[in-house]
VOZATOR-798455 format. One line per 5 residues: number of its first residue (from 0); their letters; for each residue x, y, z of N, C-alpha, C, O. Coordinates in pm, whole numbers, plus 50000, padded with zeros to 5 digits. Layout:
// VOZATOR-798455
NUM = a = X/Y/Z/X/Y/Z/X/Y/Z/X/Y/Z | ...
//
This chain:
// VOZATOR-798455
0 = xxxxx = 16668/09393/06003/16612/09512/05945/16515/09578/06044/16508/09701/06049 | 16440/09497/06123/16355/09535/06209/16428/09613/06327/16380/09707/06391 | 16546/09558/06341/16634/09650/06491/16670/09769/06421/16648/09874/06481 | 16718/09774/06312/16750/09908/06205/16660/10006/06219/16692/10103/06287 | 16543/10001/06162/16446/10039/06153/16400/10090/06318/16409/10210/06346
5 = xxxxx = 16358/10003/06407/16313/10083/06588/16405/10156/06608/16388/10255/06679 | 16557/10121/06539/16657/10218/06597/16672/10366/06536/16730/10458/06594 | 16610/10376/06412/16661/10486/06338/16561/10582/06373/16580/10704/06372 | 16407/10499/06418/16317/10581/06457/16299/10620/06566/16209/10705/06568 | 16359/10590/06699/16331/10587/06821/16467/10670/06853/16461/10786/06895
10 = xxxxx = 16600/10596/06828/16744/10705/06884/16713/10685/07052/16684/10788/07113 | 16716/10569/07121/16761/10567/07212/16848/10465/07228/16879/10390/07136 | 16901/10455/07368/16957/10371/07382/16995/10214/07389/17096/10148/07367 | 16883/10193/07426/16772/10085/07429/16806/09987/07265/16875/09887/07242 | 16725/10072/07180/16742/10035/07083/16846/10032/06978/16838/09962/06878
15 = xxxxx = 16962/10125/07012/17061/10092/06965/17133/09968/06999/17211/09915/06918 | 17105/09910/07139/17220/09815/07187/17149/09667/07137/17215/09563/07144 | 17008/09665/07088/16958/09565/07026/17010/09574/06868/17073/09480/06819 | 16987/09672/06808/17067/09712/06658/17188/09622/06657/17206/09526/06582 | 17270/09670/06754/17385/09614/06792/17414/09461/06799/17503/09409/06732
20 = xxxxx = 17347/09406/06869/17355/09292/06878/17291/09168/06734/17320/09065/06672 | 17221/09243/06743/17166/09190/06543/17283/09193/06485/17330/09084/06454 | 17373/09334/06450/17454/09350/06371/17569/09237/06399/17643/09192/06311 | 17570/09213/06484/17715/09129/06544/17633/08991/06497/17684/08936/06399 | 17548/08944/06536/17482/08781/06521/17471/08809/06336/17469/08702/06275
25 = xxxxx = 17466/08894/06276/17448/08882/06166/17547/08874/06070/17547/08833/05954 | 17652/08931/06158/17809/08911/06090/17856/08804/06115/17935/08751/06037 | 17808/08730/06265/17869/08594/06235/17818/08492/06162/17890/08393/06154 | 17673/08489/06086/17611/08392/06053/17688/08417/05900/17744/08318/05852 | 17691/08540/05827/17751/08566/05697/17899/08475/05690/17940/08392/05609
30 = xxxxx = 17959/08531/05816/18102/08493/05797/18063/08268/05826/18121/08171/05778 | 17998/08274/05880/18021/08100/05899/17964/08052/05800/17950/07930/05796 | 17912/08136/05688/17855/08073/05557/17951/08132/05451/17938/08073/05344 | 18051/08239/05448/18160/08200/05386/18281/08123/05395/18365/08094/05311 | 18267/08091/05550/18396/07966/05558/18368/07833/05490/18450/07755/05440
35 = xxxxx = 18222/07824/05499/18156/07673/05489/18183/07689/05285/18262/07621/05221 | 18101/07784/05235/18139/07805/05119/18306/07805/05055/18328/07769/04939 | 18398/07844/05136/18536/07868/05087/18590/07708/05116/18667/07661/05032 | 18551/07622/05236/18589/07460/05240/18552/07409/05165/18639/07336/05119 | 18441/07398/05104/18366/07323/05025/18456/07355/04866/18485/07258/04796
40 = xxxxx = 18489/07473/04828/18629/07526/04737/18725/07441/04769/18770/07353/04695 | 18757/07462/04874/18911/07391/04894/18946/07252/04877/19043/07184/04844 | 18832/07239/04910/18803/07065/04911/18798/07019/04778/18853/06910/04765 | 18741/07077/04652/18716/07047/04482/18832/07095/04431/18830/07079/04309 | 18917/07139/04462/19089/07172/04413/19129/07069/04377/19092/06988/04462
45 = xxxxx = 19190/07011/04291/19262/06886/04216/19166/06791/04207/19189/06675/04240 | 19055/06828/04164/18985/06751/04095/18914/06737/03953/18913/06847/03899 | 18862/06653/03884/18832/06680/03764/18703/06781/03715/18685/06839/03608 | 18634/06776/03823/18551/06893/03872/18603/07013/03837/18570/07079/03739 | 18727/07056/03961/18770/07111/03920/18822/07244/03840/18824/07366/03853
50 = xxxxx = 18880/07093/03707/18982/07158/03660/18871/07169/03474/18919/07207/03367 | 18727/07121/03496/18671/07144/03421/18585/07281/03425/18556/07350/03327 | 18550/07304/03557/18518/07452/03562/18575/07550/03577/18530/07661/03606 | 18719/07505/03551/18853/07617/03528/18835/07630/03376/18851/07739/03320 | 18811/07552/03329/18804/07583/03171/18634/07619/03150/18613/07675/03042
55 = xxxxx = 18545/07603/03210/18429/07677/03167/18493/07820/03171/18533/07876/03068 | 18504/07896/03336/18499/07992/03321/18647/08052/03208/18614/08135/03123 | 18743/08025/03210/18813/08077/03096/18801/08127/03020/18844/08235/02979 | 18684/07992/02954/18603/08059/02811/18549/08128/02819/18559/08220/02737 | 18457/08132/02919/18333/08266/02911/18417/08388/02924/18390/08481/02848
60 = xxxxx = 18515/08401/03009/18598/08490/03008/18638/08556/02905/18612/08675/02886 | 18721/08470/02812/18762/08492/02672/18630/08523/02586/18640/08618/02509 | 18579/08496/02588/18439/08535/02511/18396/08666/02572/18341/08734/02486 | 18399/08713/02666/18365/08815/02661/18430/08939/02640/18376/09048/02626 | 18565/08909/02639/18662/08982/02657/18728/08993/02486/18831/09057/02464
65 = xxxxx = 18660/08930/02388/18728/08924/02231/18604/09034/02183/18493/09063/02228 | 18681/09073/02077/18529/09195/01950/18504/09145/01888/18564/09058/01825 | 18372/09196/01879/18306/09081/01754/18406/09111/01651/18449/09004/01607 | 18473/09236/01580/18514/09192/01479/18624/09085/01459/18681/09067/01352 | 18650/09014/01578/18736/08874/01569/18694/08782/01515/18760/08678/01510
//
């Protein structure tokens, strides 16, 4: 936010190519914390874990999705 910010106020060059480089280190830290998040998924697939929080969310699903006058 801080490279954002020198950059939006300043408009040189300088500070764009630091902007820049934030933006890139910041996309990779997001993306290596959704791979780590999506293994850690892959890994609880066929388990009783699971296949019990397949049926939590269901329900909540279905529950939110019925009218009260049901």
């Amino acid at each position: 936010m801080e490279c954002f910010n020198d950059w939006s106020n300043f408009k040189n060059a300088e500070t764009r190519e630091k902007y820049n480089i934030a933006k890139k280190k910041t996309k990779n830290v997001v993306s290596e914390a959704r791979t780590q998040d999506f293994d850690g998924l892959y890994q609880s697939l066929g388990t009783k874990e699971e296949e019990r929080s397949k049926y939590i969310l269901a329900k909540g699903t279905e529950r939110k999705t019925n009218d009260f006058d049901q």
